[in-house]
Every structure is written in structure tokens, then in C-alpha cells.
C-alpha atoms as one frame of an Amber mdcrd trajectory, in Angstrom:
protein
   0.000   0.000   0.000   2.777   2.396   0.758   4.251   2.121  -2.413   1.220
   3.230  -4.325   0.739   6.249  -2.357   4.142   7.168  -2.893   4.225   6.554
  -6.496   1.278   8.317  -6.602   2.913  11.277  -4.576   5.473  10.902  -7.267
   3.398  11.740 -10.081   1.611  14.223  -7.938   5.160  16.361  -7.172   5.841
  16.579 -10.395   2.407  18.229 -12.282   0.770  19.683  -9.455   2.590  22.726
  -7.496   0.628  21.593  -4.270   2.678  21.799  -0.994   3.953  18.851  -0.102
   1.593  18.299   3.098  -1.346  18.827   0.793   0.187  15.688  -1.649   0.768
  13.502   1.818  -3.047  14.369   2.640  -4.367  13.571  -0.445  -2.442  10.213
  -0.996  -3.486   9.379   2.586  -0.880  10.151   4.964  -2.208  12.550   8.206
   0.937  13.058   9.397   3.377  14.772   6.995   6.441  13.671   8.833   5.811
   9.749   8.806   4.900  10.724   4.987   8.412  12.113   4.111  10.507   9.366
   6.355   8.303   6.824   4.028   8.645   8.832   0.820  12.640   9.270   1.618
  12.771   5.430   2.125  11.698   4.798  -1.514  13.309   7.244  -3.739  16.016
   7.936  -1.323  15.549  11.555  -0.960  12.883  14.164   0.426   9.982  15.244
  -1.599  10.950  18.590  -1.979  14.320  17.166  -3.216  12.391  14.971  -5.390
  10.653  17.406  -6.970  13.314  19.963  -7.540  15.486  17.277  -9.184  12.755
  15.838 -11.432  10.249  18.882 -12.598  10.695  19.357 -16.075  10.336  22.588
 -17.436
């Protein structure tokens, strides 16, 4: 289940410019900081990293 919500988190960094709290609500995490420790466990790095490395302009 985790790794849905994250890969949905994924897709969500990258075309939406919602704060990253809003994305961890929406995918179905309450608390933001359990969110990023899971998020950082897959990718290896924060969301905000994430999405600064990946957004394609």
C-alpha cells in the first residue's frame, strides 16, 4: 500500500505545485512527517528534493 501512495505522490510532485503536506493528505498520509521518512525510504531523498530534481520545465 505504501508504495502506491508514494508513487502516486510521485506523479503528484511533479504536475501539481501543491505543498507537499497537501500531496501527503491527499495520498493518505495525516501526518506529513511519517509521509516524508516513508517517501525518503523509496526514492532515497525528500519530496521537496524529489521534486526539484525531477520537474521538467
Amino acid at each position: 500500500m505504501n508504495e502506491l501512495r508514494i508513487n502516486e505522490a510521485r506523479k503528484l510532485l511533479l504536475t501539481t505545485q501543491d505543498k507537499v503536506f497537501e500531496i501527503a493528505d491527499r495520498v493518505g498520509y495525516k501526518e506529513y512527517k511519517y509521509f516524508v521518512s516513508v517517501f525518503k525510504l523509496y526514492t532515497g531523498m525528500t519530496p521537496k528534493k524529489y521534486r526539484v530534481l525531477n520537474i521538467k520545465e
